[in-house]
N, C-alpha and C positions, 0 to 999 in steps of 0.2 A: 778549824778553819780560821785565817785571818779576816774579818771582817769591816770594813771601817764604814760609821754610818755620817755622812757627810749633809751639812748642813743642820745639824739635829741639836739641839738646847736641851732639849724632853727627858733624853735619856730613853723612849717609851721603846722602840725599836733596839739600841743595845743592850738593852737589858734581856730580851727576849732570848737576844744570840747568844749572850754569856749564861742565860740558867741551861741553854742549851750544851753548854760548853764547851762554847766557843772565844778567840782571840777577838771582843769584839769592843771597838773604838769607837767616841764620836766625836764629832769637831768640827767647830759654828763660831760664828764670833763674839757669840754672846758665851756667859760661861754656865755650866751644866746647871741645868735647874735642880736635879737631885745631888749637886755636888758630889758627883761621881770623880776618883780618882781615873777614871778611863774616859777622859777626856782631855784633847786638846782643844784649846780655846786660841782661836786663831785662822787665818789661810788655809781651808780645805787644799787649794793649788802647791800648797807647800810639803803634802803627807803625799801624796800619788806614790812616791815612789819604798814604802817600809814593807814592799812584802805581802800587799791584800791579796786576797781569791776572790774576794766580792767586795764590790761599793756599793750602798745603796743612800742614793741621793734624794735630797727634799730642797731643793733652793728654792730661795724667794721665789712669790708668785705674784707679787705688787705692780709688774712693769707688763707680766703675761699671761694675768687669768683674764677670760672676755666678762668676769665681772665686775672690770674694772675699765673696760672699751671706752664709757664714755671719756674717757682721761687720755686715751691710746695718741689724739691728735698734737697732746703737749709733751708728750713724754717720747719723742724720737731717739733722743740720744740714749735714755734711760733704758728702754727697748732695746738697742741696739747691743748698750752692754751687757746687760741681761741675757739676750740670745748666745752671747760669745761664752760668755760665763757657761752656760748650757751646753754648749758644742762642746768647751775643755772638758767637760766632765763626762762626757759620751766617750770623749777620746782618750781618757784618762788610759794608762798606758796597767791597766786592772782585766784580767781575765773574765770575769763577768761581774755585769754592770746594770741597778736600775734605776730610771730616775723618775721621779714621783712630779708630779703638778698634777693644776686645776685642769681644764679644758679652759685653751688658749690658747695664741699665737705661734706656740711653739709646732704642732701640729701642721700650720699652713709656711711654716718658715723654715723650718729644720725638716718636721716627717712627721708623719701621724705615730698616735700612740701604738704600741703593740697589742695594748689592753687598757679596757675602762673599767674600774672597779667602784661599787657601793658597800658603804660600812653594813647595808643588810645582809649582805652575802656574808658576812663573819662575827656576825651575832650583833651588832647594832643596829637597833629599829630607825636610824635614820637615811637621810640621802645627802649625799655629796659625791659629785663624778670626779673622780680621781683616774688620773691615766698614769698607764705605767710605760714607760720607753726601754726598751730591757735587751741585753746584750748578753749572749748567752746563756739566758734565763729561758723555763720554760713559762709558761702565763698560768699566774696562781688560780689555784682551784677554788670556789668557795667552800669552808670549812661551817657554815653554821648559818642558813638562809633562815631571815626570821620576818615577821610580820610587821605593818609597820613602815611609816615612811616619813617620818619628822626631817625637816629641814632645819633644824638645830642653828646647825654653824650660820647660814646665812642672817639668821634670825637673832645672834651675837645680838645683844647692846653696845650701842659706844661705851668703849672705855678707853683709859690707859692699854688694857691689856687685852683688847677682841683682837688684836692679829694673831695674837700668842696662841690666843682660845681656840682659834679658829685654823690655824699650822698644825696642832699639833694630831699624831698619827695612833690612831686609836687602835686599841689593845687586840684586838680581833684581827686585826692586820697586819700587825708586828708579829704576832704569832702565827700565825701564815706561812710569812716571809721566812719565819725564824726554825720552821717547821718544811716546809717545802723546800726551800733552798738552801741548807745547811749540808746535806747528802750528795752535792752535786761533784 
């Protein structure tokens, strides 16, 4: 299956599709942190058309996770483009489609998620609500409910690098993904 994993630096998710083996690409604009040759680096808006069976998307969540509401009143335009950015990629012209955020705006502006997932369900003791918007997907099963309910991510320090920390899509869920939705 051709895969392309859209917005993703991590590499954490394409790699899961490729031990699977699979055709499976990411592409962000930042450039692959495991310098992966299976990446483009650049315009996800620019690949929509090479051929996927599935995109699974992670865009910025800066302009429209609610844990960042109190900013929501300055940030109109930022918002606005954000949501557009989100639409093309719902509508991306891809057979089946998921797209990944926090809980936020998108929800009351676009449509509620299909599914809300925690990283306990797939073998991480922490919590973080993750929704999934999903097109032609069936809603992932939990593979591995475990004990346990750290708030990790929120709990980040400033850094340079807590958005990174805090983006990226943990192992348990990429294998999921890469497990469930591979056969379809």
């Amino acid at each position: 299956m051709n895969v392309l994993i859209a917005c993703e630096f991590s590499g954490i998710v394409r790699e899961a599709f490729r031990r699977g083996g699979h055709y499976a690409w990411s592409c962000d604009l930042l450039p692959a942190e495991d310098e992966s040759p299976f990446h483009f680096q650049g315009d996800v808006l620019e690949h929509f058309n090479l051929g996927w069976d599935l995109m699974i998307a992670f865009p910025p969540c800066t302009h429209l996770a609610v844990s960042g509401a109190r900013w929501f009143k300055d940030k109109h335009s930022e918002q606005a483009d954000a949501l557009a950015f989100i639409q093309r990629l719902m509508d991306a012209p891809i057979p089946r489609i998921a797209i990944e955020n926090p809980i936020g705006v998108i929800s009351t502006r676009i449509r509620k998620p299909d599914q809300i997932i925690q990283p306990w369900m797939f073998g991480h003791g922490e919590t973080k609500s993750t929704c999934l918007w999903l097109k032609n997907l069936p809603l992932l099963e939990p593979t591995n409910i475990v004990e346990g309910r750290l708030a990790r991510v929120h709990r980040e320090p400033p850094s340079k690098d807590r958005w990174k920390n805090r983006s990226r899509t943990y192992t348990g869920i990429a294998e999921a993904m890469a497990e469930q939705w591979s056969n379809l």
